[in-house]
N, C-alpha and C positions, 0 to 999 in steps of 0.2 A: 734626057732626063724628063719626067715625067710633070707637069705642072700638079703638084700638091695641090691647089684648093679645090681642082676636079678629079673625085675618085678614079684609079685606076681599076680599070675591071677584070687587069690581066692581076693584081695584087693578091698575096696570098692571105693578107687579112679582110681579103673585101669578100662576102658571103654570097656575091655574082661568080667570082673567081672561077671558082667549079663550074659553075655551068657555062661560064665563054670558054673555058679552057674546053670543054667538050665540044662545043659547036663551032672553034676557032682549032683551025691545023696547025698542031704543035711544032714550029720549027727543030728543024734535024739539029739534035746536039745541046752539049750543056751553052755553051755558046751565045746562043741565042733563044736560050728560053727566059722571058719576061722575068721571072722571079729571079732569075741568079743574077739579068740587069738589073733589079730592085736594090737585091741582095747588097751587091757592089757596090751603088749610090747609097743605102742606106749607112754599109758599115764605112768609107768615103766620109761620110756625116757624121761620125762617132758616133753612129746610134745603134749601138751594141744591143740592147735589150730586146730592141723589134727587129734585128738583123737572128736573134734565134729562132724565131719563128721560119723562117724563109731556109734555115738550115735546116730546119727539123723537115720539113715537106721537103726540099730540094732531097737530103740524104736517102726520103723515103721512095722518092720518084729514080734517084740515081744512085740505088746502092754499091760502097765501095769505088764512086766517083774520087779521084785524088784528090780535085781543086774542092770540090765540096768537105773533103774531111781535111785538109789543109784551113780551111778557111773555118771550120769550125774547131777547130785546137786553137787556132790561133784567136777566133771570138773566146771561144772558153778563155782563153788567158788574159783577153783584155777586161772583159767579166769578173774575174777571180782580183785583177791588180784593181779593177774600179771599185770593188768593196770593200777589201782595204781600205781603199783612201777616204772610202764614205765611214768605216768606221772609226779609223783614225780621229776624223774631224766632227765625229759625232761626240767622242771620248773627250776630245781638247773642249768640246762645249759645253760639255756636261762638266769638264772640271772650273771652268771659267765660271760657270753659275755657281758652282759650291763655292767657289773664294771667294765672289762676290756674296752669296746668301750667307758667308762665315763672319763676311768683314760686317754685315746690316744687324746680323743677329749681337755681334759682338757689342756693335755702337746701343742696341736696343737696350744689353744687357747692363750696359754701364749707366746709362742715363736712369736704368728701372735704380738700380745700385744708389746713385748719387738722390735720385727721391727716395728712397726710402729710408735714408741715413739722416736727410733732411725730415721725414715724416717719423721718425721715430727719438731724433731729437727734441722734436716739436711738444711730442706726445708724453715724454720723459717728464718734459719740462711743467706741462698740464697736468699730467696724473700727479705727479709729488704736492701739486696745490692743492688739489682734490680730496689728494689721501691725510695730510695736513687739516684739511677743514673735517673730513669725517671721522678721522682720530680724535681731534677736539670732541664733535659733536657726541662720541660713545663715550668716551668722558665722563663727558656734563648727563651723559644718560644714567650712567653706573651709579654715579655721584647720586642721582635722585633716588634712585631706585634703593642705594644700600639706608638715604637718609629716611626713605619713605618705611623700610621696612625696621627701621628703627624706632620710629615712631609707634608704628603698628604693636612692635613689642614691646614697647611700652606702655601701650595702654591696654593690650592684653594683661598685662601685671598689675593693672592699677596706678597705673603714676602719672597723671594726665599733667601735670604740673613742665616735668622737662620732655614730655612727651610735643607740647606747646613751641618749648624754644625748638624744636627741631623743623617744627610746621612752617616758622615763623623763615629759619634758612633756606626750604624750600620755598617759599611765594617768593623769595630776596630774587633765587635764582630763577625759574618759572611758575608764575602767578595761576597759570591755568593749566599744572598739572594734575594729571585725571587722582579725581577723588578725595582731590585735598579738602572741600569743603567738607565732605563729610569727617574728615576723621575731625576736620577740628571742633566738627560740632559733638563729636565724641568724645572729646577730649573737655569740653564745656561742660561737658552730663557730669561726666566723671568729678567734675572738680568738683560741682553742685551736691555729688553721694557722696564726694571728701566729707564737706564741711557738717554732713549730717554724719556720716560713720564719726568723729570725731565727737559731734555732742552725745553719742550714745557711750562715748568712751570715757569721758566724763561722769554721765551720770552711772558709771559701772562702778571710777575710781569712787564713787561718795556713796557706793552703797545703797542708790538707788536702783535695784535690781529691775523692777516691775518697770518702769522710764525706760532702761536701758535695752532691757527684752522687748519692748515694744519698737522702740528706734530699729536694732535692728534687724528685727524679724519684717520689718518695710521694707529694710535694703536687700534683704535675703530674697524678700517675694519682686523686687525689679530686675535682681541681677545676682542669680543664684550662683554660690563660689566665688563671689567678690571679697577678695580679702581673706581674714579670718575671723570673716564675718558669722559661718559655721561653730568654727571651734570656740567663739565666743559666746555665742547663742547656747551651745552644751553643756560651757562653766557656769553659764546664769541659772541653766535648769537645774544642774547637780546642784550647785550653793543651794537654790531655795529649797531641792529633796533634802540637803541634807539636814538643812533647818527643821524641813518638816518633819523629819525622821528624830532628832531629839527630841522638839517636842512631843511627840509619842511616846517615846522612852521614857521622858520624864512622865509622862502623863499614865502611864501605864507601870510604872515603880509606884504611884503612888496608891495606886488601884490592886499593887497585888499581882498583876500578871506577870510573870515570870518569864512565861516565854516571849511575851509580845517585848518585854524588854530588852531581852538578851537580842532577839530579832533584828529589832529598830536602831540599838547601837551601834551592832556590829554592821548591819549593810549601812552606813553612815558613816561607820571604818571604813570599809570596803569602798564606798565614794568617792571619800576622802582621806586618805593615809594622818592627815593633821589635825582631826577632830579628836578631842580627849581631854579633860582634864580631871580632877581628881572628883570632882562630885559623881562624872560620869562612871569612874572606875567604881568606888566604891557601889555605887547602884549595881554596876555590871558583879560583882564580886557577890553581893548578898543573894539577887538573880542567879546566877549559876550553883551557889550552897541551897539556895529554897527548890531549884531542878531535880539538883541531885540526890537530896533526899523525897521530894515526892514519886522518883521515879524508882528507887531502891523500896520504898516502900508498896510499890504499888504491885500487888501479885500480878498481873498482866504484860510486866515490863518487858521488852523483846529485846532480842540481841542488840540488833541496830540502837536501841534507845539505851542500854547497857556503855557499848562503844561508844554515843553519845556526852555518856554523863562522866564518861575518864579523859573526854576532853573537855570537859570544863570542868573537870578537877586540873588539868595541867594549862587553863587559861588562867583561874583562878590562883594557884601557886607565881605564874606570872603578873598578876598583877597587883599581888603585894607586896611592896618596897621590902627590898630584902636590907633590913636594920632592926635594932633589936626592941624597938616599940611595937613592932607587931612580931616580935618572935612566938609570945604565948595564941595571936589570931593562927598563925601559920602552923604551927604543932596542935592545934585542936582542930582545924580544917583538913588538917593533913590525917590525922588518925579517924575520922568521922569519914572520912572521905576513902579509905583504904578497908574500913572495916563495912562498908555499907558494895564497896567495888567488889572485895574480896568473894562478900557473900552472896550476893548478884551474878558473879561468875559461876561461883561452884555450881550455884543452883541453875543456871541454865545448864552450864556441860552436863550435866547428870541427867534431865531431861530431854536432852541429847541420845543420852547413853542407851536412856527406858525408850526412845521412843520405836515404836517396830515397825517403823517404813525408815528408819536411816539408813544412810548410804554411806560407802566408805569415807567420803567427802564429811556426811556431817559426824562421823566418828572421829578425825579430824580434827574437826574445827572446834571437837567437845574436851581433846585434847589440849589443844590451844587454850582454850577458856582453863582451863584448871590450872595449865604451867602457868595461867597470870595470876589467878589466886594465889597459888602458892606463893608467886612472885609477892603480892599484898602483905604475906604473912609466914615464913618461912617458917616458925615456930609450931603453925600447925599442925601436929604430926596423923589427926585424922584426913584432911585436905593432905596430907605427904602419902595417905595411905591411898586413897583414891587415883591422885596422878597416876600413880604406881600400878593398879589395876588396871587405869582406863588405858595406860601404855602394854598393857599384855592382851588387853580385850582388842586394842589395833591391831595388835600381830595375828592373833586368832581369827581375827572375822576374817583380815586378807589370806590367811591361811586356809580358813574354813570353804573360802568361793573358791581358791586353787586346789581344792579338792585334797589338799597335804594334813588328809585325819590325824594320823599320830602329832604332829606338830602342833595344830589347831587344840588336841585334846591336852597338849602338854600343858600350855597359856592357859587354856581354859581351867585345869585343875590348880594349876596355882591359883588364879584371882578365886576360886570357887574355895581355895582352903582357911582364905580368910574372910569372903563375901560369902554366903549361898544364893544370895537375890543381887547379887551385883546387874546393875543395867538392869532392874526392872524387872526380873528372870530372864532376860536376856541371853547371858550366859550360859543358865541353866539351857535353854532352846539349842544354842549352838554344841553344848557339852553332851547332850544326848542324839542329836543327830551324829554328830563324829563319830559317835559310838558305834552306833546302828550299821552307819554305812559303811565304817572299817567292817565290824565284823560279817556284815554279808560279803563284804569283800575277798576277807576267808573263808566264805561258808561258799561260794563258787568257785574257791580256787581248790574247794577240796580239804582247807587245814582246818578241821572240823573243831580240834582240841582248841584252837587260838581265837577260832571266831566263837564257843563257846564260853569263853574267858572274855571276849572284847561284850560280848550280848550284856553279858551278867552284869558288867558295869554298867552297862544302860541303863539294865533294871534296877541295880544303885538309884539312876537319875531320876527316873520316872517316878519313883516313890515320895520324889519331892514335887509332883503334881499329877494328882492322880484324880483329877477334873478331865486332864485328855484320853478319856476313855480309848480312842482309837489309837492310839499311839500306846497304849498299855496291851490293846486285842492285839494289832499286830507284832509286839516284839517278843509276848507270850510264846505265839502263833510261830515265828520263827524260830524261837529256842525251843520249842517241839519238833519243829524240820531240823533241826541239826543233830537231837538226840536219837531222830530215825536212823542217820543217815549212822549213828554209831551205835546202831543197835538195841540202843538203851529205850524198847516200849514202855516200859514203865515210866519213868521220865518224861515220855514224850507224851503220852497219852494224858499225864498229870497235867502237862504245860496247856495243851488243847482245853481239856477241862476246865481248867483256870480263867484262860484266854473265854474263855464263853461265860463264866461264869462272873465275870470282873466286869462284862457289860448286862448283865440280869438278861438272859438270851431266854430262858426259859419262860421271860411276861411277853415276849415277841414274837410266841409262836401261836399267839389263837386264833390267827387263819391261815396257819401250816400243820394243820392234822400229820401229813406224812413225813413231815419234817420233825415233827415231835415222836414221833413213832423212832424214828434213827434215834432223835436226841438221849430218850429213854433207853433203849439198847446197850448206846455205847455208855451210857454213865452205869448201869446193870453191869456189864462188860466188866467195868474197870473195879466197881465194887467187889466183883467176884475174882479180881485178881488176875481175867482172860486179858491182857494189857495189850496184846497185839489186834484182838479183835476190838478192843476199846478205840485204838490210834487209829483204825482204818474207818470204823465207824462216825468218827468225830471229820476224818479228812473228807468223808464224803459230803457231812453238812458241810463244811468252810468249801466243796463247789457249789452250793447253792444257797448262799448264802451274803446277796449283794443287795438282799431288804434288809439289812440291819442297817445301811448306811443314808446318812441325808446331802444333799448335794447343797449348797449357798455360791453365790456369785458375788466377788468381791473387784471392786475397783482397785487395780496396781498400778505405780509408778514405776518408771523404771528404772532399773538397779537396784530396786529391793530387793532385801535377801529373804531367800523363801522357808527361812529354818525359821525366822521370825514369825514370819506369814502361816505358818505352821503352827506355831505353838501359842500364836493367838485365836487362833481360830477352830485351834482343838483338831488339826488333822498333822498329817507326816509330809517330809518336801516327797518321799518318793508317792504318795499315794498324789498329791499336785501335779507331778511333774506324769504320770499314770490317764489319770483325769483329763490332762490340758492338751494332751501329745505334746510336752516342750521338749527340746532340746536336754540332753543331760547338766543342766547349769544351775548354778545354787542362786544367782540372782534373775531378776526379770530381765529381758534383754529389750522390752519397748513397754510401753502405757499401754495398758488392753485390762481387759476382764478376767479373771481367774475364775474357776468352777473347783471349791474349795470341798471334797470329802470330810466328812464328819459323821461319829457317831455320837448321839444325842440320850438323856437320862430316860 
């Protein structure tokens, strides 16, 4: 055997190996070749692991040697059972340290367990002191806080008195909670505007007004909305207006003025609901009778001052004592006052009636005014006769702008059979338009006989103002185009004639030489009986014949009706409505200018 501390050089792990093996004669046979002696001793040694080395080269050097591949099956198996046994006892140590790391953790786990059952008893015990003292201490907070805020509302209302005893529990409990000083020095103020609001209230109850308005018109200008300090300060002003406001009245009954009396009392009512006593009435009562007849008397009196004076006729009835010592005041106030109302109404509505810019509104309202006349005096059967008219004149005029002529003409003949100048001529205006327009109406449809009949009634109308020269040329002038249209030239050439001759046509032609030449002709014509050369001669002047007419421009309102506008102004609605290019409508439909045709003397 080889001595181990001195390398062998025959060894198969020594890197000389190789080269003594080459330059040393390798003995004949496995026998005795150095490695498979190594071999032997080493696996001898149990030293399996470096005994495969020596098999691996030996097998290489002696392939299919027996003892070499014996001896290597048989390493392999000692190899194979030595790992086993190394991991066997790798396994049993590996579990020996988890039992023991199971049993360290365990002890670790119990000792953490047993402090923290101690550290949470501990803590249990601590926090419940803790939560104890600061339960108290939100307490005693709330406590201040709801006292503080009671305080504060109270002397936002004014009441610094028990506003105090609350300040007073707060310092008991913290003396140096925030703010307190101040409120109490607010509460000090307060008490200070107490005792002066209080002497103002005194000198109110004694009727020292001028003291008490002073007092507290101070406390108003320190601390404005203190109290009702306000509404006090406003009874002191009204008391002294209403003062001032009698004396007036009285001062002005004595003077004669009527209205400054009636004025002065009543807003002094109106102040005050409990000002009155009977000297006041009586003044107010002779005041209203001295109104009512200067204003019935006064030709100027308007509507408004009309309505006026019927209410204080029925103040007046009000405020004398209904008993039988002033029965004979009340029955001669009463008849004075009915008979002056009565005829103040009529006479407005009628004025109403005449006027020629009314609109259906104040047609109306002229209605109204009469049914209270009447209302005045039932017995009156001329004021019974009027209502009665002015109620057919309403239907007709809304008749007359719905353009419903026969209808319009029906109302208008009735009030015309008992009026002829109802409403001012009025009527008459509306009664000859309806006329005109129904029968042109026929006169384009052709029914020549009906619009010849409706004309002729016209001319009825017009004979009851025969100032509107144009309105008399033009309906002439048509009932000659209708008698063409039936043949009748004699007729018609008559109406032509007329028609020119009803405006003096003949002083209007002396600078129309050639115009007078035709004019002569046709009147020759018709002298001699030639009646168709007469009508053709007349129809040529009436084409040239738009200098007989004069033009005026008049300010309208609107909704005036234009049959009005017409017949005051001496022209026809159709020659307006001609003139203006309006719409076919009988009232104005806006505020504008009119260019109103007219022929003039």
């Amino acid at each position: 055997m080889t001595d181990q501390s001195t390398p062998d050089p025959n060894r198969f792990d020594n890197p000389r190996a190789e080269e003594n093996r080459k330059t040393t004669p390798i003995k004949s046979g496995l026998a005795n070749d150095p490695d498979y002696l190594k071999l032997l001793d080493l696996y001898q040694n149990a030293e399996f692991k470096r005994c495969q080395n020596f098999v691996n080269e030996l097998e290489r050097r002696y392939p299919g040697h027996p003892d070499v591949k014996k001896i290597k099956e048989d390493l392999e198996f000692k190899l194979t059972l030595s790992q086993m046994n190394a991991k066997n006892r790798s396994t049993e140590k590996r579990q020996k340290v988890k039992a023991t790391l199971k049993l360290v953790v365990f002890g670790i786990l119990g000792v953490l367990v047993v402090a923290t059952a101690l550290f949470i008893s501990f803590s249990l015990f601590s926090g419940q002191v803790a939560v104890d003292e600061y339960a108290q201490q939100t307490a005693q907070a709330n406590s201040l806080k709801k006292l503080y805020a009671q305080a504060e509302e109270l002397l936002l209302f004014g009441q610094p008195q028990p506003a105090l005893e609350i300040i007073d529990r707060i310092k008991a409990i913290d003396p140096t909670f925030e703010n307190l000083a101040v409120m109490e020095a607010r509460a000090e103020y307060l008490i200070t505007l107490e005792a002066k609001y209080q002497k103002g209230v005194d000198f109110q109850n004694e009727g020292k007004l001028d003291e008490a308005l002073l007092v507290f018109t101070e406390i108003e200008g320190e601390e404005a909305g203190l109290w009702d300090i306000s509404q006090r300060i406003n009874q002191i002003m009204t008391t002294m207006d209403v003062e001032s406001l009698l004396i007036e009245g009285n001062n002005a009954y004595q003077a004669g003025n009527w209205e400054k009396v009636i004025s002065s009392y009543e807003t002094a009512m109106l102040l005050d609901s409990s000002v009155g006593n009977q000297t006041i009435d009586d003044q107010l009562v002779q005041a209203y009778l001295n109104k009512i007849i200067n204003m019935m008397q006064n030709e100027t009196t308007s509507v408004e001052d009309i309505e006026d004076a019927e209410q204080y006729f029925r103040k007046v009835i009000a405020l004398i004592p209904q008993n039988a010592n002033y029965s004979d005041e009340r029955g001669n106030l009463q008849e004075l006052s009915t008979q002056l109302l009565k005829a103040k109404y009529a006479q407005t509505a009628n004025a109403m009636l005449a006027d020629k810019m009314q609109t259906t509104s104040s047609i109306s309202k002229a209605v109204s005014y009469l049914t209270k006349a009447v209302n005045y005096d039932p017995s009156d059967s001329d004021l019974q006769e009027d209502l009665k008219n002015a109620k057919y004149y309403e239907a007709a005029f809304q008749q007359f702008i719905d353009m419903n002529w026969e209808s319009s003409i029906s109302n208008l003949n009735t009030i015309m059979s008992s009026d002829l100048t109802f409403a001012g001529g009025n009527a008459n205006f509306l009664l000859y338009e309806a006329y005109y327009f129904l029968g042109e109406q026929y006169y384009f449809a052709r029914v020549y006989e009906d619009a010849l009949e409706i004309l002729e009634q016209a001319e009825i109308v017009v004979w009851n103002d025969t100032d509107n020269l144009f309105r008399l040329f033009k309906l002439q002038t048509l009932l000659g185009d209708v008698y063409v249209q039936l043949d009748n030239y004699e007729n018609a050439a008559s109406y032509y004639q007329y028609a020119l001759y009803a405006i003096n046509f003949g002083t209007r032609l002396t600078r129309y030489p050639d115009i007078t030449v035709k004019y002569v002709e046709a009147v020759n014509a018709f002298e001699d009986g030639e009646y168709r050369n007469a009508y053709r001669g007349f129809a040529e002047i009436f084409e040239e014949i738009d200098f007989i007419y004069q033009m005026e421009n008049i300010e309208i309102e609107k909704g005036v009706c234009l049959a009005l506008i017409a017949g005051e102004y001496h022209s026809t609605v159709a020659a307006i409505i001609d003139a203006n290019n309006l719409p076919n409508s009988m009232v104005t439909t806006a505020k504008q200018t009119l260019i109103i045709p007219t022929i003039t003397e």
